[in-house]
C-alpha positions in Angstrom: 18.4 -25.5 -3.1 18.7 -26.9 0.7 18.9 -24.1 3.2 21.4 -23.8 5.7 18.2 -23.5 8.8 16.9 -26.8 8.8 16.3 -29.6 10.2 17.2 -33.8 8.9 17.0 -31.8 5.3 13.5 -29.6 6.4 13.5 -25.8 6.5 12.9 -24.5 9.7 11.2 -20.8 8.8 8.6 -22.4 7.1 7.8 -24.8 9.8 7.8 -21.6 12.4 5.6 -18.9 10.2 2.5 -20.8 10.6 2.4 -20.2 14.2 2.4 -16.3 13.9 -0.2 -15.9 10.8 -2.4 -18.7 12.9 -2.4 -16.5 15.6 -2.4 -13.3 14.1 -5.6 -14.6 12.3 -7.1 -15.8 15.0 -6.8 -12.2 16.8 -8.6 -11.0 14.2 -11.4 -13.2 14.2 -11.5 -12.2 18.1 -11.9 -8.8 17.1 -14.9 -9.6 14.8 -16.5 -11.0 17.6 -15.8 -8.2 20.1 -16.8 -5.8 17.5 -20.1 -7.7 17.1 -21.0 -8.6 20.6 -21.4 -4.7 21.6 -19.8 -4.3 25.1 -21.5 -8.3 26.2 -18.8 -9.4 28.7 -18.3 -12.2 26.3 -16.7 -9.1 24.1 -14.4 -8.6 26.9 -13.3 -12.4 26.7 -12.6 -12.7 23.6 -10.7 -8.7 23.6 -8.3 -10.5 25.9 -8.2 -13.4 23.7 -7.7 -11.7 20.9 -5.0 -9.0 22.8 -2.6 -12.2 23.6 -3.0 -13.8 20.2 -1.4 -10.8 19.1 1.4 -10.9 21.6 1.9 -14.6 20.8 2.0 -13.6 17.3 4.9 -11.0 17.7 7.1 -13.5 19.7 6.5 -16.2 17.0 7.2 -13.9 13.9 10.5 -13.1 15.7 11.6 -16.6 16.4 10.6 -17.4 12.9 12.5 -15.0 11.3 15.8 -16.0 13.0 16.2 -19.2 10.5 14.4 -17.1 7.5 17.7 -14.4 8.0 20.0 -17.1 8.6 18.2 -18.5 5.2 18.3 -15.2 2.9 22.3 -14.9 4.2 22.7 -18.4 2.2 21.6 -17.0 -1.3 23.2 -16.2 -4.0 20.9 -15.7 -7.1 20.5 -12.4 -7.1 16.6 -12.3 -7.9 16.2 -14.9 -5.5 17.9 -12.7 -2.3 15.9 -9.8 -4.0 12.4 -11.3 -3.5 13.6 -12.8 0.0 14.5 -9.1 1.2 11.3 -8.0 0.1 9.8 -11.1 1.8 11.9 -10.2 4.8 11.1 -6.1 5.1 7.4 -7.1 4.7 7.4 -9.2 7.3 9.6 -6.8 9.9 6.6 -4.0 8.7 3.7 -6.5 9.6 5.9 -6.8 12.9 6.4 -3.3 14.0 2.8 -3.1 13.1 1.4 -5.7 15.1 3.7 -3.7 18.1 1.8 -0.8 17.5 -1.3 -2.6 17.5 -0.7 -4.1 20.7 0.2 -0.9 21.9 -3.1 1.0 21.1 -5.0 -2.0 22.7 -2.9 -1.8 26.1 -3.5 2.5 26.5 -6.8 3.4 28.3 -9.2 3.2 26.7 -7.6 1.2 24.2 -8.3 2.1 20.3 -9.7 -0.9 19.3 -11.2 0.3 15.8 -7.9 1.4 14.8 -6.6 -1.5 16.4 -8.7 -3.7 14.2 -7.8 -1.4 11.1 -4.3 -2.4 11.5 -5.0 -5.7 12.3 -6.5 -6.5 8.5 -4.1 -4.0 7.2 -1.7 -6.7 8.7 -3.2 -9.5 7.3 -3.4 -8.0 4.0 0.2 -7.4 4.4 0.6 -10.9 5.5 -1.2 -12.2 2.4 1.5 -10.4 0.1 4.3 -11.5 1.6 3.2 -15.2 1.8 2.8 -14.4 -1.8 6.3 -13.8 -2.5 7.4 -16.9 0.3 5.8 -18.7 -2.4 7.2 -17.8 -5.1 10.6 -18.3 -4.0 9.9 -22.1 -3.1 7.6 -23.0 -5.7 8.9 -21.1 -8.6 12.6 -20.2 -7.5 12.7 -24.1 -5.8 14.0 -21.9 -2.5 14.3 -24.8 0.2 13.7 -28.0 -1.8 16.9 -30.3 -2.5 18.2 -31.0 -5.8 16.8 -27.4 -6.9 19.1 -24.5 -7.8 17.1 -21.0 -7.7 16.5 -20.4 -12.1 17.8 -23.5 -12.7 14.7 -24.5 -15.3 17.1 -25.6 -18.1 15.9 -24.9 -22.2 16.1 -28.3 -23.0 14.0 -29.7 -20.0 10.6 -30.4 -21.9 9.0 -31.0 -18.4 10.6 -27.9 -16.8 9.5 -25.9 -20.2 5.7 -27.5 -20.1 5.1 -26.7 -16.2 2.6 -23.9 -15.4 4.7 -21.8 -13.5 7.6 -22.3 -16.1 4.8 -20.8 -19.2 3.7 -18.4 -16.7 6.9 -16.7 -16.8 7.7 -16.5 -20.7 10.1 -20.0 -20.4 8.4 -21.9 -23.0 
């Protein structure tokens, strides 16, 4: 099923996501390193580093999920638009997280600790909802031409035989 957000027949959203979980992961790392330098002014490098990371990875997630809504208004199967509103809430959570986040870390002294719990709660969330991203592409065939989401047909030996096809009781 081709999405309506896309580009010479290419998706858009999932071009645009990586940019926010690279980042987001990346600010994460920087906290690791903060946390393990002890007050070095190296830590304080790479605080700042990982503090605009973040930032970046708020704008990108929002520029990313303008095609992704456009995308989830074009479908129609109903456990399809189910998964991609999960997919979508998720991802407007991991969001509003990563605002408070950024928050904590721009107050004086900044919370970093709880700023770091977030951020792997984040990722965590991330992880989940990449999860169900998945799903809907490589099982639901969300964004690849010539699919239609359940279209794995009885009589289709190779779409009965496939791993994901056994995996969900269609053989």
């Amino acid at each position: 099923m081709q999405t309506p957000a896309s580009i010479r027949r290419h998706p858009i959203h999932p071009m645009l996501i990586t940019i926010p979980v690279g980042l987001w992961i990346f600010s994460f790392v920087s906290d690791l390193v903060v946390y393990f330098s002890e007050g070095s002014d190296a830590g304080v490098l790479w605080f700042m580093i990982g503090y605009w990371t973040m930032a970046g990875g708020i704008v990108g997630a929002l520029l990313a999920a303008v095609p992704g809504f456009v995308d989830l208004l074009s479908l129609t199967h109903r456990r399809v638009r189910a998964l991609a509103t999960t997919h979508m809430s998720i991802n407007l959570a991991v969001v509003v997280l990563y605002a408070i986040n950024l928050w904590l870390r721009s107050i004086e002294p900044p919370d970093f600790l709880a700023g770091m719990g977030l951020s792997a709660v984040g990722l965590v969330m991330l992880s989940i909802s990449g999860w169900i991203g998945g799903e809907m592409v490589h099982v639901h065939g969300v964004g690849v031409i010539g699919r239609v989401p359940g279209d794995i047909v009885e009589n289709d030996e190779l779409a009965r035989t496939h791993p994901s096809a056994t995996r969900l009781g269609r053989s």
